[in-house]
Structure formats: C-alpha cells, structure tokens
matplotlib code that plots the C-alpha trace (Angstrom):
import matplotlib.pyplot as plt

x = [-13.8, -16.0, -19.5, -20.2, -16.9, -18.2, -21.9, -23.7, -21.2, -21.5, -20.2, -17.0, -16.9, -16.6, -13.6, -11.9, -12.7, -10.7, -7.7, -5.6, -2.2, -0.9, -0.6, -4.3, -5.8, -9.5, -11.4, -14.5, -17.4, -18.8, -21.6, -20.2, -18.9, -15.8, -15.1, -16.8, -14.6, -11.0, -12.5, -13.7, -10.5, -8.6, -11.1, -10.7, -7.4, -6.6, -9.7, -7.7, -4.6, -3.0, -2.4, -1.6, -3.5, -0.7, 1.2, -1.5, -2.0, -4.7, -4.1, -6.8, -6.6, -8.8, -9.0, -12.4, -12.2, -9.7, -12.1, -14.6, -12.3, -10.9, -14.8, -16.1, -13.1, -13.9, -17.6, -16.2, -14.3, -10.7, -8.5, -4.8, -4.9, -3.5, -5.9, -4.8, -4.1, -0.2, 0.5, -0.3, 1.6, 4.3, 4.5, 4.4, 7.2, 8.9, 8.5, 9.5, 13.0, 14.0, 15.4, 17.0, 18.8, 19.2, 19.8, 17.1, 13.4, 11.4, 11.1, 7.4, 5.2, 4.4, 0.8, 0.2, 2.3, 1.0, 2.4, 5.7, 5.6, 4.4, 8.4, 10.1, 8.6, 9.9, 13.2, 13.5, 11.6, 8.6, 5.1, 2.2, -1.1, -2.6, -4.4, -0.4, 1.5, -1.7, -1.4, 2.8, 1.8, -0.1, 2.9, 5.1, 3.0, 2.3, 6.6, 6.9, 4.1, 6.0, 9.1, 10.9, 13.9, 14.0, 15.9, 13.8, 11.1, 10.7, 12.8, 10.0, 8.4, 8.2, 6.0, 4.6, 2.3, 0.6, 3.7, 6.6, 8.1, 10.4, 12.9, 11.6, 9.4, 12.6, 13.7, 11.0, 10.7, 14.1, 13.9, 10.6, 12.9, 15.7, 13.7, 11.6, 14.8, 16.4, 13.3, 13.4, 10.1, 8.7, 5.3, 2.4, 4.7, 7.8, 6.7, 6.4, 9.5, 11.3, 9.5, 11.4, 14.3, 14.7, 14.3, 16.1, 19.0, 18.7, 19.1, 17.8, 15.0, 14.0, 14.5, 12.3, 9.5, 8.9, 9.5, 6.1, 4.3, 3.8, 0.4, -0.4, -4.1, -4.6, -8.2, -9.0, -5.2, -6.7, -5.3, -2.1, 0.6, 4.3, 5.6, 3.0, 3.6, 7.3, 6.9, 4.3, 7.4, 9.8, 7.4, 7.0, 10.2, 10.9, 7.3, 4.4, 1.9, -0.4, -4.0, -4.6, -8.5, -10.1, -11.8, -10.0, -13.9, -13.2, -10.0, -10.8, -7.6, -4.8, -4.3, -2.6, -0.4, -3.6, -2.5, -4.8, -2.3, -0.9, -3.9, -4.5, -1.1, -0.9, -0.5, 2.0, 4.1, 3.0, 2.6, 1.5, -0.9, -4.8, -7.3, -11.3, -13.7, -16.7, -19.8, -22.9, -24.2, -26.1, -26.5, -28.3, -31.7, -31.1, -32.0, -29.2, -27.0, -27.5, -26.8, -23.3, -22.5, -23.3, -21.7, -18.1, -18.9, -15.4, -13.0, -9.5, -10.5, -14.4, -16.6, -20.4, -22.3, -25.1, -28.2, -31.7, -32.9, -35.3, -35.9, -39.3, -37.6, -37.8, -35.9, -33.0, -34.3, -32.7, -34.1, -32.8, -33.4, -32.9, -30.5, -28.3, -31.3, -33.9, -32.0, -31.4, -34.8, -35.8, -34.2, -34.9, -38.9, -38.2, -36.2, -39.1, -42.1, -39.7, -39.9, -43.6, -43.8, -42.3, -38.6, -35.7, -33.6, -30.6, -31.3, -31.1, -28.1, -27.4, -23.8, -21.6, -18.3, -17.1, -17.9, -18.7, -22.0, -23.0, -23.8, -26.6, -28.0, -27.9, -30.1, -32.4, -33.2, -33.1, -36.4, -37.5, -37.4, -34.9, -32.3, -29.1, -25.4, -22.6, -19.8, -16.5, -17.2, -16.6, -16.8, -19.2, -17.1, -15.4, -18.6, -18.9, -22.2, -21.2, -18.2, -20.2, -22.8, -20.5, -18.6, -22.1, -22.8, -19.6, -19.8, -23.2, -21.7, -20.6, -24.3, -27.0, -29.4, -32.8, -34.4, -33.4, -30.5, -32.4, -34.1, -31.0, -29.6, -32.1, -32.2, -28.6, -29.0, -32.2, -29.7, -27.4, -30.1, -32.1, -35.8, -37.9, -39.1, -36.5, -36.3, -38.9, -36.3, -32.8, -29.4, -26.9, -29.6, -31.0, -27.7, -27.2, -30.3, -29.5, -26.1, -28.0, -30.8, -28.2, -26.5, -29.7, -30.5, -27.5, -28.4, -31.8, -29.9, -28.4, -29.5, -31.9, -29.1, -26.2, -24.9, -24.6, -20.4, -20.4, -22.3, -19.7, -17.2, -18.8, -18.9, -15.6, -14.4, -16.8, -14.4, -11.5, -12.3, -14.1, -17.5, -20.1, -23.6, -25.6, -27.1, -31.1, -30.3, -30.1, -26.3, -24.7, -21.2, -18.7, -18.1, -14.9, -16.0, -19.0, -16.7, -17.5, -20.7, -24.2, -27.8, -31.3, -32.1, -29.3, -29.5, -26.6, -26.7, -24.7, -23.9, -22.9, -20.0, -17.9, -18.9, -18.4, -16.5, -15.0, -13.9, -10.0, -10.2, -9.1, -7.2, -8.0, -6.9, -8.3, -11.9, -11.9, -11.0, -14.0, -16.5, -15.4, -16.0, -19.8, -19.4, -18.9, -21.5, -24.2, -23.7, -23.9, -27.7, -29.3, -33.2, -33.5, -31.0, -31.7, -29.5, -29.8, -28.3, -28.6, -28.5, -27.5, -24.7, -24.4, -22.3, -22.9, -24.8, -23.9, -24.5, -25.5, -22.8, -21.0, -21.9, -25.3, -24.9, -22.7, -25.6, -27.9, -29.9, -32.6, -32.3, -34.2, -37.4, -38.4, -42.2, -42.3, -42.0, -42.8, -39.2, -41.3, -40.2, -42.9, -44.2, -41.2, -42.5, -40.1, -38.6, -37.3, -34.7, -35.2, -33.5, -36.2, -33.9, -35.1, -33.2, -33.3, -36.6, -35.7, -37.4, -37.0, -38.1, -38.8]
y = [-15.5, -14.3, -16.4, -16.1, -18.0, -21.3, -20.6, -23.3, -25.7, -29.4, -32.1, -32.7, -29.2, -27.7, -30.3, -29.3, -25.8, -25.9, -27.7, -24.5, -26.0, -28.4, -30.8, -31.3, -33.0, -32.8, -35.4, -33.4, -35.0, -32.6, -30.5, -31.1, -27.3, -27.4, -23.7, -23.1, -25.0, -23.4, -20.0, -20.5, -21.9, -19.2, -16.8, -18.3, -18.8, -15.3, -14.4, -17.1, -14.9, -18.2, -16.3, -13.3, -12.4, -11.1, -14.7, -16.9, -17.9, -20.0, -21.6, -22.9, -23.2, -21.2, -17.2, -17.2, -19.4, -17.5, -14.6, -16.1, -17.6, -13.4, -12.5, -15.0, -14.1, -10.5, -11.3, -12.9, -9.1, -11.0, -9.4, -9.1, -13.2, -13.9, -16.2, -16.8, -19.0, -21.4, -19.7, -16.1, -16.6, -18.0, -15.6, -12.2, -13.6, -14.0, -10.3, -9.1, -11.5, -11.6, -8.3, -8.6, -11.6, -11.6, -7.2, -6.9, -7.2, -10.4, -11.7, -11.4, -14.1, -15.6, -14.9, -17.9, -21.1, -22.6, -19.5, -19.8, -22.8, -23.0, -20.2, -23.0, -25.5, -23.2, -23.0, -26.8, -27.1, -28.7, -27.8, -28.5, -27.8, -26.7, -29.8, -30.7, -27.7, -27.6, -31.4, -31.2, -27.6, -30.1, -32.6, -29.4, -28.5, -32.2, -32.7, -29.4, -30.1, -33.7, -32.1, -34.3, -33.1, -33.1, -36.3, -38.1, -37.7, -41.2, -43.3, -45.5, -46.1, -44.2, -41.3, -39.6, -36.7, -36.6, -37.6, -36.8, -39.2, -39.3, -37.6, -34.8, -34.0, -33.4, -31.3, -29.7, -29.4, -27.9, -25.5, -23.9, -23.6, -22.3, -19.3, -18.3, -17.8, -16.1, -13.7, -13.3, -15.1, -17.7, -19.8, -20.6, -23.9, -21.8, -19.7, -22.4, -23.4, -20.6, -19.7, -23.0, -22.9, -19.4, -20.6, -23.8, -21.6, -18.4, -18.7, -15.7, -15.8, -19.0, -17.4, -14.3, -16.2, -18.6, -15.4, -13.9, -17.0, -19.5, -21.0, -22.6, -24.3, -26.2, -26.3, -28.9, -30.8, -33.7, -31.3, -30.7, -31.5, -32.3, -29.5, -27.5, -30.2, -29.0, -25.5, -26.0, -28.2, -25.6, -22.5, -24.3, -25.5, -26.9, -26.1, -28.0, -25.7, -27.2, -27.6, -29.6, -30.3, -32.3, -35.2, -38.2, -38.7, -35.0, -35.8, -34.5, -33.0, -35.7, -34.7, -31.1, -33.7, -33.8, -36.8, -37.9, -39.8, -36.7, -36.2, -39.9, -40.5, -37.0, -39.0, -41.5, -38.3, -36.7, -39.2, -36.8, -35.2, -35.0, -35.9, -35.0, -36.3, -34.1, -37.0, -35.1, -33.4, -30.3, -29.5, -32.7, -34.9, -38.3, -39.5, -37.8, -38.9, -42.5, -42.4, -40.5, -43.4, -46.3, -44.9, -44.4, -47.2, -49.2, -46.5, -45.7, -43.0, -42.6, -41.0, -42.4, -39.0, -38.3, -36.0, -35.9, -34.0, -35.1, -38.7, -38.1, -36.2, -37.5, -40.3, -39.1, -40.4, -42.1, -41.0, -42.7, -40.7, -41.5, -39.0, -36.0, -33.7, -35.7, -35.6, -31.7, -31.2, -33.4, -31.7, -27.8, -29.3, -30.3, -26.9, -25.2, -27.1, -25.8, -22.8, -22.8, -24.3, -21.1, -22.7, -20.2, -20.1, -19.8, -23.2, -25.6, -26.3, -28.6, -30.3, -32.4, -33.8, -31.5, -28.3, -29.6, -31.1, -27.6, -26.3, -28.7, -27.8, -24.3, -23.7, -25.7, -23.7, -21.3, -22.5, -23.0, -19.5, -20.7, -17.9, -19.7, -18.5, -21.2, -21.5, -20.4, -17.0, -13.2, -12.7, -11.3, -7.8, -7.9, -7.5, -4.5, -3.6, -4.3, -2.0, 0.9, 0.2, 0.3, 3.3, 5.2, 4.5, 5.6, 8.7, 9.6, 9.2, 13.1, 14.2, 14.4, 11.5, 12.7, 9.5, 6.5, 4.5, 1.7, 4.3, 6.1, 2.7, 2.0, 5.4, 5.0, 1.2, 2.7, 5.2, 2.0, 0.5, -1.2, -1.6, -3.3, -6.1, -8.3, -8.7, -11.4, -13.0, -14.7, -13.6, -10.8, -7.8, -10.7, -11.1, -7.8, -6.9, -10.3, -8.5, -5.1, -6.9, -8.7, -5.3, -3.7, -7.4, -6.7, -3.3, -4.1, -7.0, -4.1, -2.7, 0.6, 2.9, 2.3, 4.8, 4.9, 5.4, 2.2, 0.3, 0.9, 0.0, -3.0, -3.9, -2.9, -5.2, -7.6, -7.3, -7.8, -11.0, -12.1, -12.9, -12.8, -12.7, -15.3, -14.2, -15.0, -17.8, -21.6, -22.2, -24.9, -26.2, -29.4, -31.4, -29.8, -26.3, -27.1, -28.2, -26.2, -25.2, -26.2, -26.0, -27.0, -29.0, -30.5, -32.1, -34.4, -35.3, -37.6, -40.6, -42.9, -45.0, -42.6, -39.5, -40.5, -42.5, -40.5, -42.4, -41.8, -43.1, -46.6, -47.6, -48.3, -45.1, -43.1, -45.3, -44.2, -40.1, -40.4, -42.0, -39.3, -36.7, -38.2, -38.0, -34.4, -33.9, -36.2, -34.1, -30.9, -31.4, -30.3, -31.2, -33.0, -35.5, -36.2, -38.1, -39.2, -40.1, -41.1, -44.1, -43.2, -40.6, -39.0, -42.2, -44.9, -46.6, -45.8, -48.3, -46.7, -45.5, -48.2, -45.5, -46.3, -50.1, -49.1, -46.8, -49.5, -48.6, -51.6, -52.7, -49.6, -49.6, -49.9, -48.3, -44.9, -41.7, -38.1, -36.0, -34.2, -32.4, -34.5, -38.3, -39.7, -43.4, -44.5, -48.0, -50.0, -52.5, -55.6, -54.0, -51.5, -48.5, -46.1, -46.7, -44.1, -44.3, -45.6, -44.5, -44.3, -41.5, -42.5]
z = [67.9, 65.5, 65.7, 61.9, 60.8, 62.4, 62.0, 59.6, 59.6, 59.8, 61.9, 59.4, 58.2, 61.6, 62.7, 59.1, 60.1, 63.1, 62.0, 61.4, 61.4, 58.8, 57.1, 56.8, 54.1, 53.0, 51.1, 50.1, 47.4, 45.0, 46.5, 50.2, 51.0, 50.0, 49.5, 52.5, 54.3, 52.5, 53.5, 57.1, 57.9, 56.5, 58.1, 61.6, 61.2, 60.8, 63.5, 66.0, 65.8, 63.8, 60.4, 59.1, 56.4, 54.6, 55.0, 53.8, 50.0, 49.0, 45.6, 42.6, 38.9, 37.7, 38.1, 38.3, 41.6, 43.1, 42.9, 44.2, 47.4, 47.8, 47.7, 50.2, 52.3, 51.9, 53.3, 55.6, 57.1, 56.0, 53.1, 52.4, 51.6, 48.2, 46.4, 43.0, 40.6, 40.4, 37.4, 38.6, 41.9, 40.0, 37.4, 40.4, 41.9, 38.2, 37.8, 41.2, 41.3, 37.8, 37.9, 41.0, 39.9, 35.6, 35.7, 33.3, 33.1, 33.2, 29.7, 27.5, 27.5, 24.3, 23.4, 20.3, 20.8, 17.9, 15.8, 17.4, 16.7, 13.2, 12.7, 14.5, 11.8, 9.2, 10.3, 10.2, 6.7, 8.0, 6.4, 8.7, 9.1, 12.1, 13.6, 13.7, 15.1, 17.9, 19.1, 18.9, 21.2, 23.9, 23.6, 24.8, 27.7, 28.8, 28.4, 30.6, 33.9, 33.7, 34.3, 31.0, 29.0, 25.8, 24.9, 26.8, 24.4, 23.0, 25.4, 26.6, 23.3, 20.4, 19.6, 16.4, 15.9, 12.6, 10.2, 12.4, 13.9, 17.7, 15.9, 14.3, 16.9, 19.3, 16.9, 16.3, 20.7, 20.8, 17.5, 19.1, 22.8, 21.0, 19.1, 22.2, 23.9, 21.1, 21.8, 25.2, 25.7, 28.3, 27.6, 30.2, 31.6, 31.4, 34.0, 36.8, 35.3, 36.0, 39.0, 40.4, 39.0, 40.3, 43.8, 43.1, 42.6, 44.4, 48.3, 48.9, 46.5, 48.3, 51.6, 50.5, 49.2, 52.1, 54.8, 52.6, 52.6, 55.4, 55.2, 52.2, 51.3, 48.0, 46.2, 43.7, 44.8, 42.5, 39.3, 40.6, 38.1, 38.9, 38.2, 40.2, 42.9, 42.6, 42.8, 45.9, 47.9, 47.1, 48.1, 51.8, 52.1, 55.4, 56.4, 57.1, 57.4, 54.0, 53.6, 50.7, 49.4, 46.8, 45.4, 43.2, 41.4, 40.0, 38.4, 34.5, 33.6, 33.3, 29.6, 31.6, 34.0, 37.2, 38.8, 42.0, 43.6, 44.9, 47.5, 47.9, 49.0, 51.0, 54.8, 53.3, 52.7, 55.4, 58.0, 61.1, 58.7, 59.8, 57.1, 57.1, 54.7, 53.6, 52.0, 53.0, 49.7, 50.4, 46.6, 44.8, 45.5, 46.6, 43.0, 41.7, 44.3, 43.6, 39.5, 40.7, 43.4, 41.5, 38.3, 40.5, 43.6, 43.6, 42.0, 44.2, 46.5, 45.5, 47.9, 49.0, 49.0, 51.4, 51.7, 53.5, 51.0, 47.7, 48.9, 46.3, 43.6, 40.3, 39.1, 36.5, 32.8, 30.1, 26.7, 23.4, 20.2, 16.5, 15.5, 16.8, 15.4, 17.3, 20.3, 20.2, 19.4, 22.2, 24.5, 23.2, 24.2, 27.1, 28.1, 27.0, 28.9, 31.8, 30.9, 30.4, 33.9, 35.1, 35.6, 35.9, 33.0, 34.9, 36.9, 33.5, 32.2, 29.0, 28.6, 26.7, 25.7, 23.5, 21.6, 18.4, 20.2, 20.9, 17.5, 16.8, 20.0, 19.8, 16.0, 18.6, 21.4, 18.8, 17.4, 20.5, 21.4, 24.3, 25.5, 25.3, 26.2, 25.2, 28.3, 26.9, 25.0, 26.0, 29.8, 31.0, 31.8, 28.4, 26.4, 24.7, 25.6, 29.5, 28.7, 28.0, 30.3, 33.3, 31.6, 31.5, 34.9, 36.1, 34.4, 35.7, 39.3, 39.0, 38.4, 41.2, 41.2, 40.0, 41.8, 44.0, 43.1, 41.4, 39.1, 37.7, 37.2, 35.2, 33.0, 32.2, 31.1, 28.8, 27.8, 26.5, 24.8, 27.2, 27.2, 29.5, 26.9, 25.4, 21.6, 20.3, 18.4, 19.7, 18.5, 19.3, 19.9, 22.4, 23.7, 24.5, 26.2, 28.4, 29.2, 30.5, 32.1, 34.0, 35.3, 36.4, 38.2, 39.9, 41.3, 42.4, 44.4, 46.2, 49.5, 49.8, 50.6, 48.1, 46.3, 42.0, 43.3, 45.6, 42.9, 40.0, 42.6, 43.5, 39.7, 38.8, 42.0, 40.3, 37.0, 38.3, 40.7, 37.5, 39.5, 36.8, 37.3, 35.8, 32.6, 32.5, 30.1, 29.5, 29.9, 27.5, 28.5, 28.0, 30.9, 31.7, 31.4, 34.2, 36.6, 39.8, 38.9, 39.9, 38.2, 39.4, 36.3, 34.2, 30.8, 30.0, 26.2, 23.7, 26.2, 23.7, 22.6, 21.0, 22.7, 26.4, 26.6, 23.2, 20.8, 21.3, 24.9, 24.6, 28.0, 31.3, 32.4, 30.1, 30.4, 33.9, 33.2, 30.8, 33.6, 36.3, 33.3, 33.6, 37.2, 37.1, 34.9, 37.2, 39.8, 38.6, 39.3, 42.0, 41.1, 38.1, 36.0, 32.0, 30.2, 26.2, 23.6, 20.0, 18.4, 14.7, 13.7, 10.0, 9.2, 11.7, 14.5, 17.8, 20.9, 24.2, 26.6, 29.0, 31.9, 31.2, 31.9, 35.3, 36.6, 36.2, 33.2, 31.7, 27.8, 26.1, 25.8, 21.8, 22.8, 21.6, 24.2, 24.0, 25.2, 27.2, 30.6, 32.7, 32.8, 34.5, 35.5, 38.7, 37.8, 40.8, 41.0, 42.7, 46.2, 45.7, 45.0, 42.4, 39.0, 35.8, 33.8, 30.2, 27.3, 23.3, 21.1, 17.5]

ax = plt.figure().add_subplot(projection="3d")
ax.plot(x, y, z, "-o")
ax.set_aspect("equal")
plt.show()
C-alpha cells in the first residue's frame, strides 16, 4: 500500500477512503475534500489490487473537472482511469457501437439548436425572434433529461412560450425532431439518449459496456438528471459497485433536470449501501462558515460545516449602496485598497447572479486600474496569444538552449511580445501580457532540471485536461459559473429582491434553488465575505435580499460608511456569535 494515498486524510475522509466496494455514498460540504476523497479512493483502490485502472470511470459534469480528477490521479502514479464527463462517455461509446449496429457512421452533432430550430419554425410558418426559439430550445432539453415524449407536453397543465401556446409548441418540438433526423443529426440530450437506447436494445452492446466498466464513482450526484440517472443504471447493470458524492446545499442546476433526491434517497435504493459524511471545512474562516450555516440551517439534507481555523477573522460585511454605479464603484475601492495592501489578485473574486451584472462592474475596475478577466470567455489555451506562445516554444525545442530552462522560456515569450512590465493601461494589450505572464509563471513553477521538451508537454497535457493557470487577475463570475472554485477574498454583489432571489423565481422550490445559489457563493470564500447590494435600480426601489434577513443581518444602518476594504466593526448577537457588520454608503 502506497503511504502517500492515505497520507493527510481526516477522520471521515480516511473511512470514505477505504470503502472501495460499493454502494457507497458520500455526503461532503463544500470545502470538505471532496475530490480528494473521489481520487484517493480510486488510487487505493487500484494500489489495493481492487481495480483495474482500465475498469474504473469516474464521472462529473464538467470537462474541466474531469481534468482535474485524471491530473490528481496522475500525481497520484494512477492512469488508464476514464474521468470524463456523462456526455463524453456517452457520446465514445455512440461512436464506437453505432457502426457496429446501424452499418453506417454515427450521425453529426448539431452545433446551433437555436438555428435548427429557428428552419424548423420556418417550415411550420412561425416567425420568432430569438429570446423565443432560445427559451422553446431550454424547453427541448429540460423535455429530454426528463425523459417526456412529446405528447405529453402539456398534459398536466398548459404551457406557452412567448405567443405559442401547448399546441404549437409540440409542433414546433416534433418539426425540429423530424428535420434533425432528416439530417442525420443528434443534439447534446440526444446523445444520452441514444447512448441508452442503444444499450436498452442491444444485448451485446450492454454486455460490452459493463465488461469495460465495473467501478463507477459519481461527483457532484446532486446534478444528476433522469436521464443521466438512467444511463448510469443501465451502464452498471446488475452491479453494485457505485460511489456516489455530493452535497443537496450545492444543488444550482434544476433548470438542466439536477434533482437532489437522487443522493438523498441513495440507501433507500440501496439499502446495504455505506454512507460518510464529510462537515469539517478546510477552505473557509469560521466567520464565513457561520453566514453559510445559518443561511441553509433546516433545509432537507443541509450540512453544519466545521473548521478550527479563523475563529478571529473578520466578520463578513453587509454594505447598502444607492445605486448599481455606487455599488460597483464601491466595490472596484475596495478591490483596490487590497491590492494596495499587497493582496494577490488571483485570491479576490467578485460574483453575481447573472451576466448582465458584470458590465457595470467591469468599466469599474477599469478606472480603478484593477486587472479583471470575466469567467466564461476564451480558455485559457484557445487564446491566440497562448496559441503562439506555446507554438514558439515548441519550435525552439529543436535548437540548443543558450541558458537555463527558465531563461529561454523567457526569450521566446519576449519574442511573442512579452515585456517584463505590464501595459499601464487595461484592455486587450493588458490582456495579453496577463496571458504570457501566466505561461512564464508556469515555467518558473517548474523544477531546476526540466527540459524546454517536457515543459511544452506538460502544457500541451495542460490543454487538453483543460487545467488553466490562474491568470494574475481579479476574476468576476455568476454564481453558477464559481461553482467548484475557491478565493481568499470574495465579493458577493446585487443581494437584492430581484437579483437573488431573481425576480422570476416565485415558488417554494425555486426560493430555495436561489438561497443555495447564495450558498455557493458564501462559501466560495476562504478569508474574507462582502456582501451588498443596492437600494435603487434605473427604474425602481429595490428592498434588501430575504437571504439577508435568514443570515441574520440588523435593519441597515442609515449612518453613512466609506466602502472601504478595512473598518469592519464585529456586531454580536445576543448568543454572542459574531453576525455581519451592516453599513450604508450614501
């Protein structure tokens, strides 16, 4: 047994750890080492002689985390497990059976649903805009991960999309089906789809599949859909070798068909199954920790988090500002008394509900001379000045180095356009020279004796597992987008009625996807917590945010406040716990 697998692991973690066979299920809090624990399990699975690597697959939902699980593993000496994504296991084995059992290839994928769409709208003389064709889109994909036909569109109540009505949004469902099979097309849901249906019907497809794949482990098994919880039963068949982990507070996706209940009610389906539950926080101060519990204390399947760590940390703040401009202002000078207190750009973080939040806050940061980058553009690999970059430095693999490694990395980057002073000013020339400086950061991460060839590997590895480094930048992202990540110092703006909750959240249910949206955001932080909000939109008033009452927020303070990065005054409540200072800015 290899010592490393098991080394720094807690109490809970090392009992997950060492449940190897399934069904296991893993109740871990945000911050708790839950990745950790998927790969150490894997790792001393295989290191225990339990697994073959080559039989595992470890399943997530986003490519990026399934790079990041095949590059832990790979620290960890273990390769050959497939780590991907539902839809890219789903849509290998699409490619590899299809032509074994249809004769011909597997068909395209279609690469604009709304445009698709918007032909299928044609055909049936319908002229809308694209706000329409983009919302009757998300009504295909939530019918398809709910596994609903067509005519049952409509047969629990009636349902209209802009001016359609049950009707002609069935037709309009079955006229877009019918042209992407007269093209020989499948869409994103079609692919899981298919993928079961294939081994619905196919014996030895089925038989095939679950020969390859024997040991299943879930991450993030609040998201799974029902079709994805389909396609998992049908994968393990008979089986019950499943690790599933998550966390019911982290639910933010039930718009794409997450439903919790499938990890909450794992042991009623699985009655011998062994469950773990991961509280202690090794990412966030105790301040922090006790906004997250208060705000979620009493929800179905909430976890209490834990941590000895920060019991004198600053108390999160609640800042009220006049206006959307006051309150991106207020927060661009705060961000930049960080800064000027010799804060790493890379630890703050500002997010939000929803893009259209961004742009005020980007012109700024701008004037505050903050270096921003906005979650949800170009990756990292895909920029063009990264692209040539990594092309240059591949090419000067062939000639001798005329110094150390670090040095010729350097030369070549200079060669790109990169000098050792950024541009004064923000923009794309800034942007750029954050993309280089983030390469050459790279290399001098790199031990003494790599080699110029091992480093473009490395980085061309890098690519493909889409495992960015962090640009030397304040990073601005929705709610949903910051899921999985983590920051030092978090800024969590607009927490008003309206804007979280948002506005066209009106039941129960959605009420309570909205709070664990805050959730998420709340414990993204590490050191410090700020939360605002404004009390006067371009048109209306807005009242402070219901999450603010349920963490245990005062009435506002009407004195005025500087939004300044210091001064936080710790308010106690009468149990003596520390609650979030209040001010106003006016």
């Amino acid at each position: 047994m290899s010592v490393d697998i098991l080394a720094d692991l807690d109490e809970q973690q090392h009992a997950a750890v060492m449940a190897v066979r399934g069904p296991v299920r893993v109740l871990a809090g945000a911050g708790t080492g839950k990745t950790r624990v998927i790969t150490r399990r894997i790792a001393y699975g295989v290191d225990s002689g339990t697994y073959s690597p080559g039989r595992v697959m470890a399943l997530t939902f986003t490519a990026k985390a399934a790079g990041e699980m095949r590059g832990r593993l790979r620290a960890l000496g273990i390769v050959g497990v497939a780590a991907r994504t539902f839809h890219a296991a789903a849509l290998s084995q699409l490619n590899y059976f299809w032509p074994q059992v249809a004769g011909a290839p597997a068909p395209r994928i279609v690469d604009n649903k709304v445009r698709l769409l918007a032909q299928a709208a044609e055909q049936q003389r319908l002229h809308l805009d694209t706000a329409t064709l983009r919302d009757v889109a998300s009504h295909i994909e939530q019918r398809k991960v709910a596994m609903q036909r067509i005519d049952e569109i409509g047969s629990t109540r009636p349902v209209t999309i802009g001016t359609l009505d049950t009707g002609q949004i069935r037709d309009l469902h079955a006229a877009y089906e019918k042209l992407k099979d007269e093209r020989h097309q499948l869409d994103f849901e079609d692919v899981l789809l298919a993928c079961a249906g294939m081994i619905e019907a196919e014996p030895r497809v089925a038989q095939s599949v679950r020969e390859q794949y024997r040991h299943f482990t879930v991450d993030e098994f609040q998201d799974v859909s029902p079709l994805q919880n389909r396609l998992l039963e049908l994968w393990l068949g008979e089986r019950r070798d499943l690790c599933v982990v998550g966390d019911a507070s982290q639910t933010i996706y039930s718009f794409a068909g997450a439903r919790a209940d499938y990890l909450l009610d794992f042991p009623r389906h699985h009655p011998d199954a062994r469950s773990f539950t991961l509280e202690h926080n090794y990412r966030s101060d105790q301040p922090v920790l006790r906004v997250a519990n208060a705000l979620m204390r009493g929800r179905p399947g909430a976890l209490q988090l834990v941590t000895d760590r920060g019991v004198d940390s600053p108390v999160p703040t609640v800042t009220r500002f006049d206006d959307d401009a006051h309150e991106a202002a207020g927060v661009a000078a705060r961000i930049r008394a960080q800064l000027d207190d010799g804060v790493d750009p890379r630890q703050i973080a500002v997010l939000y509900r929803a893009h259209a939040q961004s742009a005020e806050l980007v012109t700024a940061l701008a004037d505050a001379g903050v270096p921003t980058s906005v979650m949800g553009g170009k990756r990292f690999f895909d920029l063009p000045e990264v692209r040539q970059a990594v092309m240059a430095l591949r090419a000067a693999t062939v000639a001798p180095m005329q110094g150390g490694f670090r040095d010729t990395v350097r030369d070549v980057l200079r060669g790109c356009g990169y000098t050792d002073e950024p541009p004064a000013v923000g923009g794309a020339l800034r942007d750029a020279w954050e993309a280089r400086a983030a390469l050459l950061a790279l290399a001098e991460e790199q031990p003494e004796d790599t080699t110029l060839r091992a480093f473009t590997d490395d980085l061309m590895a890098r690519a493909r597992d889409q495992h960015e480094p962090s640009l030397a930048t304040v990073t601005l992202a929705t709610l949903h987008a910051a899921k999985g990540l983590e920051w030092d110092h978090v800024h969590l703006v607009g927490l008003s009625e309206g804007l979280l909750p948002i506005s066209y959240a009106q039941g129960f249910e959605q009420i309570d996807e909205e709070r664990r949206l805050a959730y998420v955001g709340i414990t993204r932080a590490a050191r410090t917590l700020s939360l605002s909000w404004a009390s006067q939109s371009a048109r209306q008033a807005r009242q402070p945010s219901r999450f603010l009452q349920e963490i245990g927020t005062r009435t506002l303070d009407e004195r005025p406040a500087r939004p300044t990065a210091g001064g936080a005054r710790k308010q106690r409540t009468s149990s003596g716990a520390a609650r979030p200072t209040v001010a106003a800015d006016r």
